[in-house]
C-alpha positions as CSV (number, residue, x, y, z in Angstrom):
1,X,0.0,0.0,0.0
2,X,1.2,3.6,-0.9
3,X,1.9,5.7,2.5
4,X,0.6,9.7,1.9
5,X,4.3,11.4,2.0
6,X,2.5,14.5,1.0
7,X,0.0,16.9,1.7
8,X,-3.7,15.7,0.6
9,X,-6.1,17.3,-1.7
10,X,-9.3,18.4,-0.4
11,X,-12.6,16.6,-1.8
12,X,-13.4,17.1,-5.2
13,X,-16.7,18.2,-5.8
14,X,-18.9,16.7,-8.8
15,X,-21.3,18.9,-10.1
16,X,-22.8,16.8,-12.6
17,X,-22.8,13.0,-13.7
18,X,-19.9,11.9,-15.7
19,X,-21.3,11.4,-19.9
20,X,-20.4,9.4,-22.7
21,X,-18.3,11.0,-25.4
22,X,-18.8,9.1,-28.6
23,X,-17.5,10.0,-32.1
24,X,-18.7,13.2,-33.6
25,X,-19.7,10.3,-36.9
26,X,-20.3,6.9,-37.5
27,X,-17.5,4.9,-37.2
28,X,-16.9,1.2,-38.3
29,X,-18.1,-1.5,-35.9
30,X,-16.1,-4.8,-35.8
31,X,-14.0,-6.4,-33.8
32,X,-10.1,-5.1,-33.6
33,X,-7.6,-8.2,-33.3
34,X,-5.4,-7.8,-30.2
35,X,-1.3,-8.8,-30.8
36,X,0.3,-10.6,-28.3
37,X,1.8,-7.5,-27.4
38,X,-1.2,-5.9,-26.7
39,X,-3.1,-8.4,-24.6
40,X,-0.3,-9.4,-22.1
41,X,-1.4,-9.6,-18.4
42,X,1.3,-7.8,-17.5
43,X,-0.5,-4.3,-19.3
44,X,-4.1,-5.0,-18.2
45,X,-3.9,-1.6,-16.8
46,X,-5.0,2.1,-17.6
47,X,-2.0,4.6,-17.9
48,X,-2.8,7.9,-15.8
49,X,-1.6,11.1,-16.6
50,X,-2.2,14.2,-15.0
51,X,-1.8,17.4,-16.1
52,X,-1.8,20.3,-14.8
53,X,-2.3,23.7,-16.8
54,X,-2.2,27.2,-15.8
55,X,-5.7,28.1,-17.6
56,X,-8.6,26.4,-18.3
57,X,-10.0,24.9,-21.4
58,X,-14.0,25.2,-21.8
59,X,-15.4,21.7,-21.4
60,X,-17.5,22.0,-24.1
61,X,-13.8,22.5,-26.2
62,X,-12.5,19.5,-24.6
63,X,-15.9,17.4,-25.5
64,X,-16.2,18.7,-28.8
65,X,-13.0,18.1,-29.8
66,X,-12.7,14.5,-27.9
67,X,-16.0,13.7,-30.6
68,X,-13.6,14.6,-33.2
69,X,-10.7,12.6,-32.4
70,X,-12.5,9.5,-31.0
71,X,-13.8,9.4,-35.1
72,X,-9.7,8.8,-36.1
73,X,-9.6,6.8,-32.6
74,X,-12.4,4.6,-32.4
75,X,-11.5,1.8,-30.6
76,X,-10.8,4.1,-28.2
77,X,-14.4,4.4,-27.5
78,X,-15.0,0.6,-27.8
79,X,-14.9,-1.6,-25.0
80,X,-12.6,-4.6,-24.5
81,X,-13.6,-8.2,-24.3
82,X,-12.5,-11.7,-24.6
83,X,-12.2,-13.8,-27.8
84,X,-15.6,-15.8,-28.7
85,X,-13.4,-18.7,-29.3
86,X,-10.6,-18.2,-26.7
87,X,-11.6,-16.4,-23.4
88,X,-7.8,-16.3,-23.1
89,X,-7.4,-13.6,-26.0
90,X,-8.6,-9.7,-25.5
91,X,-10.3,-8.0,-28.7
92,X,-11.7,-4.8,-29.0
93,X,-15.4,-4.5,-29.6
94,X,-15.4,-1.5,-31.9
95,X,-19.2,-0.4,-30.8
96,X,-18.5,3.4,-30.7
97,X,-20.3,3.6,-27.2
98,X,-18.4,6.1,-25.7
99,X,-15.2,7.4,-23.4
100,X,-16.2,8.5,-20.0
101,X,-15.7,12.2,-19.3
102,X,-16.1,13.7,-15.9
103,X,-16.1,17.6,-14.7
104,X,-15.1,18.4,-10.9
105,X,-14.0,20.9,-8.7
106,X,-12.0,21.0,-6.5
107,X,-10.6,23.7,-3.8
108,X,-7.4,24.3,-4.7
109,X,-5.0,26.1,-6.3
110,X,-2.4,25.2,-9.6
111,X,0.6,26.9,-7.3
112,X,-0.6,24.9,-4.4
113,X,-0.6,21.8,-6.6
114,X,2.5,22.3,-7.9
115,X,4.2,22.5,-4.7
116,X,3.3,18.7,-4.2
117,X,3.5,17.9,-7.6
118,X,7.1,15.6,-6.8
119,X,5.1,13.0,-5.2
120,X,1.8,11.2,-5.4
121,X,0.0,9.8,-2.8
122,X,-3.5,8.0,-2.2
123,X,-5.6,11.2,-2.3
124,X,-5.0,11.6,-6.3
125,X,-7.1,9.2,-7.3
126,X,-9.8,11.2,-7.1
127,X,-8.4,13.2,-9.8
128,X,-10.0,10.7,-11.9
129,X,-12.8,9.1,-12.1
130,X,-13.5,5.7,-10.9
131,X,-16.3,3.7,-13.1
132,X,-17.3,0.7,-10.6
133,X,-16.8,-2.5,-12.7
134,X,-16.9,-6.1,-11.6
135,X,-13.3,-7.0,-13.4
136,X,-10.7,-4.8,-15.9
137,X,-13.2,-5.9,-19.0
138,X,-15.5,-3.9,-18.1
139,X,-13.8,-0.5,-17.5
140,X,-14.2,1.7,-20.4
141,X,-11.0,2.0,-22.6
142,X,-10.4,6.0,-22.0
143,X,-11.4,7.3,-18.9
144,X,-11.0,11.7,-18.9
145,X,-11.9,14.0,-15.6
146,X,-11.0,17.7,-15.9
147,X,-11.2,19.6,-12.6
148,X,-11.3,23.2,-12.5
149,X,-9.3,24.9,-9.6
150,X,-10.4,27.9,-7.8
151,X,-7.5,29.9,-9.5
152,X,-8.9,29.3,-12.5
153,X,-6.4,26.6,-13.5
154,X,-7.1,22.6,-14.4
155,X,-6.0,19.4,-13.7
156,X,-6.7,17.2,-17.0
157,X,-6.7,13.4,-16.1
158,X,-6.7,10.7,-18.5
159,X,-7.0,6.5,-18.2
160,X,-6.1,4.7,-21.3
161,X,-6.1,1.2,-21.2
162,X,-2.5,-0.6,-22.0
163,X,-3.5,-3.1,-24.0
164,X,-4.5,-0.4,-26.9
165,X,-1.9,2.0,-26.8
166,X,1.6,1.8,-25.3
167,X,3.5,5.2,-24.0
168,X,4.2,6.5,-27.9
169,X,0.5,5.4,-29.1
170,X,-0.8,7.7,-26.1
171,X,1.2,10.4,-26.7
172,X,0.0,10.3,-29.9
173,X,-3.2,10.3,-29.2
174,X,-3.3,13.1,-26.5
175,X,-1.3,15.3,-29.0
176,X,-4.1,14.4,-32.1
177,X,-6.9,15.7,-29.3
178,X,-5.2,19.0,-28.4
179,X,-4.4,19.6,-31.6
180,X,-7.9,19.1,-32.7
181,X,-9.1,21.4,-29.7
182,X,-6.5,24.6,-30.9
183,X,-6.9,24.0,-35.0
184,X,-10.6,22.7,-35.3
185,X,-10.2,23.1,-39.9
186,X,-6.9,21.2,-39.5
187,X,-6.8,17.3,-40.0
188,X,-4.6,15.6,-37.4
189,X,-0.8,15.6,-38.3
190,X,-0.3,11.8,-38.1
191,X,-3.2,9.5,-38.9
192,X,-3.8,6.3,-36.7
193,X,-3.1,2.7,-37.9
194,X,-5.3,0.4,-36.5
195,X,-4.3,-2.8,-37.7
196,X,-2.5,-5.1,-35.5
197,X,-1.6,-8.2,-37.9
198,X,1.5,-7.1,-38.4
199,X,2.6,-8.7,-35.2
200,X,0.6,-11.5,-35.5
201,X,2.4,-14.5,-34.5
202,X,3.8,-17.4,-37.0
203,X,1.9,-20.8,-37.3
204,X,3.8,-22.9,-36.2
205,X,5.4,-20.9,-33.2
206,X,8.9,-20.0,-34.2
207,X,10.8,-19.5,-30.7
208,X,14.4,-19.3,-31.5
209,X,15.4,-17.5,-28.3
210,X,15.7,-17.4,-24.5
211,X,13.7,-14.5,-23.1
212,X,14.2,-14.0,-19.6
213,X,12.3,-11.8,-19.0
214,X,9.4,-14.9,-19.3
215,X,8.4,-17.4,-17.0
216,X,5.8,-20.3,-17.9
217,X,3.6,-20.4,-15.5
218,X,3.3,-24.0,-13.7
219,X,2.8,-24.9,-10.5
220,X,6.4,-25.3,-9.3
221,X,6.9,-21.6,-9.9
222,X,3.9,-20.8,-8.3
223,X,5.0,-22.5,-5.0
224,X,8.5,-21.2,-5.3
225,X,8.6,-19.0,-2.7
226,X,12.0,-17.6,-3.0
227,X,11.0,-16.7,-7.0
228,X,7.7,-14.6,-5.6
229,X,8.2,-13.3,-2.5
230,X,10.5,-9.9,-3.3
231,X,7.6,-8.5,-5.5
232,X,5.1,-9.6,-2.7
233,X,6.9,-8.9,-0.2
234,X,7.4,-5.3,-1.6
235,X,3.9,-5.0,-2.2
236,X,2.8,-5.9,1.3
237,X,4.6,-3.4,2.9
238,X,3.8,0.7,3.5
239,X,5.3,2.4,0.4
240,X,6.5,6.0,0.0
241,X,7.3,7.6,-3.2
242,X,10.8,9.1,-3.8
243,X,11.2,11.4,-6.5
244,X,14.7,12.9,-7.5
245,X,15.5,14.7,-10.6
246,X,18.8,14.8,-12.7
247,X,19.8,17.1,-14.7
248,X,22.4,16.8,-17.4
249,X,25.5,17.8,-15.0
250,X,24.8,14.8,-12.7
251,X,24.2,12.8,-15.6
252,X,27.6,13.1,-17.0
253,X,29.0,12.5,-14.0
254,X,27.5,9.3,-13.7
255,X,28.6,9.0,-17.3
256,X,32.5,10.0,-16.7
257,X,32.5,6.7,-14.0
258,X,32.5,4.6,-17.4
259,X,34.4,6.6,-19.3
260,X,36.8,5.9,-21.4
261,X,36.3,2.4,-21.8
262,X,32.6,2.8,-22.6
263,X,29.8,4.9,-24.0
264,X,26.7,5.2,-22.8
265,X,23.4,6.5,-23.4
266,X,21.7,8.9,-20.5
267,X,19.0,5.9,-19.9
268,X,21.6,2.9,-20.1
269,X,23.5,5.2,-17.4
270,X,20.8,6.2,-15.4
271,X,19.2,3.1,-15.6
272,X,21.9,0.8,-14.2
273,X,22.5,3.5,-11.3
274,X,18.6,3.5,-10.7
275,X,18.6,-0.5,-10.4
276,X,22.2,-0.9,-9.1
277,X,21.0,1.5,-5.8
278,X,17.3,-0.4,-5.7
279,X,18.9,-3.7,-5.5
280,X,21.7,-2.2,-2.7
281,X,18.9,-0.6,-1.0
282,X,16.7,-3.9,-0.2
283,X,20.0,-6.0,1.2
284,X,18.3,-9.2,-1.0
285,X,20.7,-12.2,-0.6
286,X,24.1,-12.2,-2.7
287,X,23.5,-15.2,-4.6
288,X,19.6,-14.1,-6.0
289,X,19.3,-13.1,-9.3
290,X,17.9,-10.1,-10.0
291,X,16.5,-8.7,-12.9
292,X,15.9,-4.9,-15.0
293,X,13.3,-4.7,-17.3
294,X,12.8,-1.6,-19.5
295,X,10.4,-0.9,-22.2
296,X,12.2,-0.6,-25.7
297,X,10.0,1.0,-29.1
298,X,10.9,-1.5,-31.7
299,X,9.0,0.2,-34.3
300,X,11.9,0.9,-36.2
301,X,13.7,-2.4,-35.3
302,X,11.2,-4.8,-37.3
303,X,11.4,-5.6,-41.2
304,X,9.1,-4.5,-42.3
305,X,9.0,-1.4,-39.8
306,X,5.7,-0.9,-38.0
307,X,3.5,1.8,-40.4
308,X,3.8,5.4,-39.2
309,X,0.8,6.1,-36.8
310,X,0.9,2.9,-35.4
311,X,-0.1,3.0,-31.9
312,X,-0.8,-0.5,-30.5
313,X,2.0,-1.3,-28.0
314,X,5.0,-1.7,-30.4
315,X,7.7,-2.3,-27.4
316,X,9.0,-5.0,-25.8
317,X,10.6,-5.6,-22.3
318,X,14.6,-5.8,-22.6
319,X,15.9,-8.2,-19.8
320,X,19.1,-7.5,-17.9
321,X,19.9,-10.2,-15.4
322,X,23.2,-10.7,-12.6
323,X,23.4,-11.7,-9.3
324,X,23.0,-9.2,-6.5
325,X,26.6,-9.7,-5.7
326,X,27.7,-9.0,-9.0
327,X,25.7,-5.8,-9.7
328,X,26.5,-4.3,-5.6
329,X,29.9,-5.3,-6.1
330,X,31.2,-4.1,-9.2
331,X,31.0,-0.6,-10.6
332,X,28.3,1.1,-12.5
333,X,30.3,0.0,-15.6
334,X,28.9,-3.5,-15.2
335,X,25.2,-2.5,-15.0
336,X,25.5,-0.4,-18.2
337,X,27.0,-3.1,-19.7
338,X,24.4,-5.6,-19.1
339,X,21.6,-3.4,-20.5
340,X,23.2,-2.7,-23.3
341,X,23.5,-6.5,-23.9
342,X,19.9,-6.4,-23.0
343,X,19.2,-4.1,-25.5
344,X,21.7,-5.2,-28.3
345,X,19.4,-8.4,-29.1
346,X,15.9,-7.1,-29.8
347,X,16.3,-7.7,-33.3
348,X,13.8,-8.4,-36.1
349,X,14.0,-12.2,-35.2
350,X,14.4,-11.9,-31.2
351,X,10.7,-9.6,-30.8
352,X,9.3,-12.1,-33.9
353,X,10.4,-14.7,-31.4
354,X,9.0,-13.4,-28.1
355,X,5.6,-12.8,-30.2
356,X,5.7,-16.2,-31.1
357,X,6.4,-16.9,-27.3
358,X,3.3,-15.3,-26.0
359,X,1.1,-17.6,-28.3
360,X,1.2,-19.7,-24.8
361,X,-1.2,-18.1,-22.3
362,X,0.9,-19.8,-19.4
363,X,3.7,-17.5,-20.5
364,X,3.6,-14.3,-18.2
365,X,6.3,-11.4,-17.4
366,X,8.9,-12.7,-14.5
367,X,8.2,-10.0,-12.2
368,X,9.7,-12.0,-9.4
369,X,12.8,-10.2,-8.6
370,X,12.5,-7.8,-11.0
371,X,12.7,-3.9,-11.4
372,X,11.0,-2.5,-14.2
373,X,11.5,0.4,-15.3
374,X,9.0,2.9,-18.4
375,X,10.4,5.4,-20.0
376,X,8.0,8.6,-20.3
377,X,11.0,11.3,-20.9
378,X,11.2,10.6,-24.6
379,X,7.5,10.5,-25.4
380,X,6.9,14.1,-25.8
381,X,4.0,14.0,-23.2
382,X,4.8,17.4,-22.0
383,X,4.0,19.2,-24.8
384,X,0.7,18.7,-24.9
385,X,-1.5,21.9,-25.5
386,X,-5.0,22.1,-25.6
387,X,-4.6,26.2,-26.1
388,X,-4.0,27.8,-22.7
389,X,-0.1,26.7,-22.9
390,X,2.0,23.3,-21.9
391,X,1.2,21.9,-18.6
392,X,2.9,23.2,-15.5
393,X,3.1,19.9,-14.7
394,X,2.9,16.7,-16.1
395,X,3.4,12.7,-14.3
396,X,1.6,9.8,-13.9
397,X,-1.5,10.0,-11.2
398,X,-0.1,7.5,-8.5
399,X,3.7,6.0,-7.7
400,X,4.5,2.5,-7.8
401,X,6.6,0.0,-7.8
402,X,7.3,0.0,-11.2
403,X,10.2,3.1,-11.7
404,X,9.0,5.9,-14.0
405,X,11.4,8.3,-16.3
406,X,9.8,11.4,-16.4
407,X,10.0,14.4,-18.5
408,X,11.2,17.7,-16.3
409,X,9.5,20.6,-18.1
410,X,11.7,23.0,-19.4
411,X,14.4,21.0,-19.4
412,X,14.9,18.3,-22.2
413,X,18.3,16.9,-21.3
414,X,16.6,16.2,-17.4
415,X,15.5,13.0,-16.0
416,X,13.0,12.5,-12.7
417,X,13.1,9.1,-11.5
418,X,10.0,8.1,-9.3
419,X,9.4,5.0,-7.7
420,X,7.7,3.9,-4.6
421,X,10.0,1.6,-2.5
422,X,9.0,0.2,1.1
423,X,8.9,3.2,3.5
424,X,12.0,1.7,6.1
425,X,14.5,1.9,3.0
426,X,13.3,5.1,1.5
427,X,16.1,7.1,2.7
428,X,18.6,4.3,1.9
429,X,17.8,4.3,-1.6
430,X,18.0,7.5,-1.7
431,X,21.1,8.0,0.1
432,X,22.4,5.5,-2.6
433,X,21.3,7.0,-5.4
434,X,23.3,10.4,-4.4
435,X,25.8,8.8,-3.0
436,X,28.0,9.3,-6.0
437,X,27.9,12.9,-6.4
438,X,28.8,13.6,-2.9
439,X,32.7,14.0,-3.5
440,X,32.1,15.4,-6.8
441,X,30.2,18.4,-5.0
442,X,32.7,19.0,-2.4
443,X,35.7,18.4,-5.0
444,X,34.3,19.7,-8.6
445,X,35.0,23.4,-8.7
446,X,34.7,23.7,-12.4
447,X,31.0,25.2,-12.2
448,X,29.3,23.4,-14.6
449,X,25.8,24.1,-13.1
450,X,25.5,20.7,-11.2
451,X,22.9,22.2,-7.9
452,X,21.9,19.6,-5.4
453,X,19.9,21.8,-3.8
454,X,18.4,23.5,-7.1
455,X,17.0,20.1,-8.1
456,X,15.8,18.7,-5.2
457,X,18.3,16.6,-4.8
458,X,19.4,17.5,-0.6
């Protein structure tokens, strides 16, 4: 359970009944194949953003305009269901009945907002609206609440389900809505692909590859206590969200550690650091294997490439895997090292493979002793613009487990990291995570801008 580590928001306030937003025209109605990537039960989820913008946009803009898009996106206002002849498999029923779109208030202000904005807690759910459903089939696809502020500001929440769009197909998405809400004559810039059969899988299955990042599920691994009981474990206990932004000094630091015998990207870098202090942090037993999972686009890495506009999930999970001992033990060079091994194989043939993989049901996502990590910094979620300017803020609606790279406005070379970890290691992680830049502070005197105290960081 997540602990409040910040100041709750008052009540919001509904004033009227959330409505149904269906397309503006008729849309086709059939039934929209799933891929294997799409219907994983690892993504049976909604993503929540929030955003929070300076000035209101009239509702009726935002409705209007939602009619308009849903036309382009209309699966979006489907609903999801099993397969007829494999309750196993998800499909969308493209019915056109509707997103859910809810109006509050709530009494507050956007420069009071922002001064919590760092880190979620419990009381932000409310920020969008919960549809009571017996199980995740029956939750509508999008989900939208926009509460007004009293300074005259908003907070625009969204809830798109994972198994139709992955962090690219959103953004895609959100930007084809505001665009539609500030240029009404235009036509959306990119045009949606709906089609998923370009990652249907081969008949017979083809696996020509380990993926670790996989388990079948039988029931020796489901008794295997020492497999399942990190993520349990973790998930049993308080939680407290810790949020702590880099900017592109302390990322080249970390960067100079495996220099000159490696280069490195700013996520390979910051991703073995984030991982490498996690694992430290939870004092798990030397010999346990451990692994880092982190979403990769592979769009580009398929032959034929996935059509422009594509926005089914088109990314796979890239598995790096050690012992605890090795990654504690040895420097950050190691860490980087392994992801980039992790990353180095998602070829044409390896995410063919793994597609082929997922044909088997029992096959789920070995989240056993694993940190994953989603990378939102690259999306261009922040520059969303529905006509009153960018958002002030932008992040997901609640903290997990799962470790989030987020976008720091104003600032496209900056990383936050947020990630809820068990509140009695909380300031170990963090302690470990900054650990490095300690002696760099005391001894760098080049002033190259790096500010601990700027960013949050003591």
């Amino acid at each position: 359970m997540l602990k409040s580590s910040s100041q709750e928001l008052p009540d919001c306030f509904y004033q009227t009944k959330p409505v149904l937003i269906s397309p503006l025209t008729p849309t086709p109605k059939h039934s929209l194949y799933l891929s294997n990537l799409d219907d994983q039960k690892f993504l049976r989820f909604s993503i929540k953003y929030l955003y929070l913008f300076k000035k209101s946009v009239s509702s009726e803009i935002l409705k209007y305009s939602l009619s308009r898009v849903l036309v382009d996106y209309y699966p979006l206002a489907g609903r999801i269901r099993s397969c007829k002849d494999d309750d196993k498999k998800l499909e969308v029923d493209c019915n056109g009945e509707g997103a859910v779109f809810a109006e509050a208030f709530l009494d507050f202000t956007a420069d009071q907002f922002l001064e919590l904005s760092k880190q979620p807690n419990r009381s932000w759910r409310q920020l969008l609206y919960r549809v009571e459903a017996r199980s995740f089939l029956d939750i509508p696809p999008l989900i939208i609440q926009v509460t007004n502020l009293t300074c005259g500001g908003m907070i625009l929440c969204t809830g798109i389900n994972h198994c139709l769009c992955d962090g690219l197909g959103t953004s895609q998405f959100l930007h084809a809505w505001a665009h539609i809400a500030t240029k009404p004559n235009l036509d959306i810039p990119i045009t949606p692909f709906h089609t998923r059969h370009v990652l249907k899988p081969r008949n017979p299955p083809q696996i020509a590859f380990k993926h670790p990042g996989y388990l079948r599920n039988t029931l020796d691994n489901e008794n295997d206590l020492t497999g399942l009981s990190l993520s349990h474990y973790l998930q049993s206990l308080p939680l407290v969200a810790t949020s702590l932004t880099f900017t592109s000094s302390h990322i080249l630091h970390l960067k100079r550690k495996c220099v000159p015998s490696l280069k490195c990207t700013t996520f390979e870098t910051l991703a073995s650091h984030t991982w490498r202090c996690w694992v430290t942090s939870l004092d798990l037993s030397p010999s346990l294997n451990v692994k880092l999972l982190f979403s990769v686009n592979v769009r580009k890495k398929l032959i034929p490439e996935l059509p422009q506009g594509y926005y089914g999930n088109g990314f796979v999970l890239g598995c790096a895997q050690t012992s605890v001992q090795d990654l504690t033990n040895n420097n950050l060079h190691h860490g980087v090292k392994l992801v980039q091994a992790a990353k180095s194989c998602l070829s044409d043939d390896y995410v063919r493979s793994m597609v082929d993989l997922l044909e088997d049901k029992m096959v789920k996502t070995d989240l056993s002793t694993s940190m994953v990590i989603s990378q939102w910094s690259k999306l261009g979620l922040e520059d969303v613009d529905f006509g009153e300017g960018k958002a002030l803020h932008m992040g997901p609606l609640s903290s997990d487990i799962y470790c989030l790279f987020l976008p720091v406005l104003g600032d496209v070379d900056a990383v936050t990291v947020l990630v809820s970890v068990p509140e009695n290691v909380a300031a170990k992680f963090e302690y470990y995570m900054l650990q490095d830049f300690w002696d760099y502070k005391a001894n760098d005197g080049d002033g190259d801008g790096f500010r601990l105290e700027e960013n949050g960081l003591i």
